[in-house]
C-alpha positions in Angstrom: 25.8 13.6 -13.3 24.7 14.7 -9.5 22.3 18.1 -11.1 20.6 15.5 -13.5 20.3 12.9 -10.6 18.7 15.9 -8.3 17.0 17.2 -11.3 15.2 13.9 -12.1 14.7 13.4 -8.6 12.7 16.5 -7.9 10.6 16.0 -11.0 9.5 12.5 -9.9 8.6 13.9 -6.5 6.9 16.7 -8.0 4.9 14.1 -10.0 4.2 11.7 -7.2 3.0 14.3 -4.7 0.4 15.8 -7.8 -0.1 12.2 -8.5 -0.8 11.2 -4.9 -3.4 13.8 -4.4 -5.0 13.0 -7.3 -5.3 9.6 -6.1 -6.0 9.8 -2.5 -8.3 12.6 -3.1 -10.2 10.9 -5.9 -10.6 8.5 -3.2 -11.5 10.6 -0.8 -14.4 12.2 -3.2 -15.4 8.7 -3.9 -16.0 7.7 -0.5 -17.9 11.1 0.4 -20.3 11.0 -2.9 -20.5 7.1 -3.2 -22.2 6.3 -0.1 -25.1 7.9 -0.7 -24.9 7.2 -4.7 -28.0 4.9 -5.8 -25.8 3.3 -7.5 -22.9 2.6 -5.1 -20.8 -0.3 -6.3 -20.9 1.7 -9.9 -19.1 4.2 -8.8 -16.7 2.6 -6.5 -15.8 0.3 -9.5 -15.1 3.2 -12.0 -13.3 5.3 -9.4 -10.6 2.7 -8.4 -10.1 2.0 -12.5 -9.7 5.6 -13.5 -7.5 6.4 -10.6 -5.2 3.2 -10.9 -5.3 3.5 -14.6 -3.6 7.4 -14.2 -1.4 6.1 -11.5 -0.1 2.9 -13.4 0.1 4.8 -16.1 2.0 8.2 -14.7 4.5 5.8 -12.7 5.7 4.0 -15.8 6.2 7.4 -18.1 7.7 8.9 -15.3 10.1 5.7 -14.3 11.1 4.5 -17.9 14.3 5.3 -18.0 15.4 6.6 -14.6 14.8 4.5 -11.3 15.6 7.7 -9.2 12.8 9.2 -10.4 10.5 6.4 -10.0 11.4 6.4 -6.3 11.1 9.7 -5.7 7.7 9.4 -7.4 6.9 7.2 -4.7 8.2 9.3 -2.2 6.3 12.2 -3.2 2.6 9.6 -3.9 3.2 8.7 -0.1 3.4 11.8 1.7 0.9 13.0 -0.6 -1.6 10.8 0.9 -0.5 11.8 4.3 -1.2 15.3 3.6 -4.7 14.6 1.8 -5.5 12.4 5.2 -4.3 15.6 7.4 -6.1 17.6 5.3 -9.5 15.7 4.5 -9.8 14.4 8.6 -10.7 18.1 9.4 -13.7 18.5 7.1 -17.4 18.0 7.9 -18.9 15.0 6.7 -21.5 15.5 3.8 -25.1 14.8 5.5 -26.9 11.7 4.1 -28.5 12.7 1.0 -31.9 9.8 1.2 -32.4 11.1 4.9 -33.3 14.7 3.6 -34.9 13.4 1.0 -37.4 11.6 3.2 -37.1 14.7 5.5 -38.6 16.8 2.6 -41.5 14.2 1.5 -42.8 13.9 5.3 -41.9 10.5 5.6 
């Protein structure tokens, strides 16, 4: 009874940590490519769909029996996005793609 309950609990926070950097860092791509996107609001909209579509979708398979592992999917989504926000705040912003653009017709 304890091994499966430690068993199921470390495969849920396996899951919500590869599932939380999934997420966050979807949303972290989305930010840095969707600012300068023609087509903005686009790609904002189909980011937040296909990244709460995988999470809604990864919390119920990996919670429909056992609610240890659904917690410890939490668990593991929430430190994930700690990490990716550790890990993203030390990176160089992309430069604005319409500014060399102009740059490179003379405007």
């Amino acid at each position: 009874m304890m091994l499966e309950l430690s068993v199921g609990g470390a495969l849920g926070l396996a899951v919500g940590l590869a599932l939380g950097a999934v997420f966050f860092g979807g949303l972290w791509l989305t930010v840095r490519l969707g600012v300068s996107s023609r087509f903005a609001p686009l790609w904002f909209l189909l980011s937040l769909l296909v990244r709460l579509g995988i999470a809604l979708a990864a919390f119920v398979w990996i919670g429909r029996d056992e609610p240890v592992r659904l917690i410890a999917a939490l668990v593991g989504f929430l430190v994930a996005r700690s990490v990716v926000l550790r890990v993203t705040r030390t990176m160089r912003p992309l430069p604005y793609r319409d500014a060399a653009r102009e740059a490179s017709r003379g405007a």
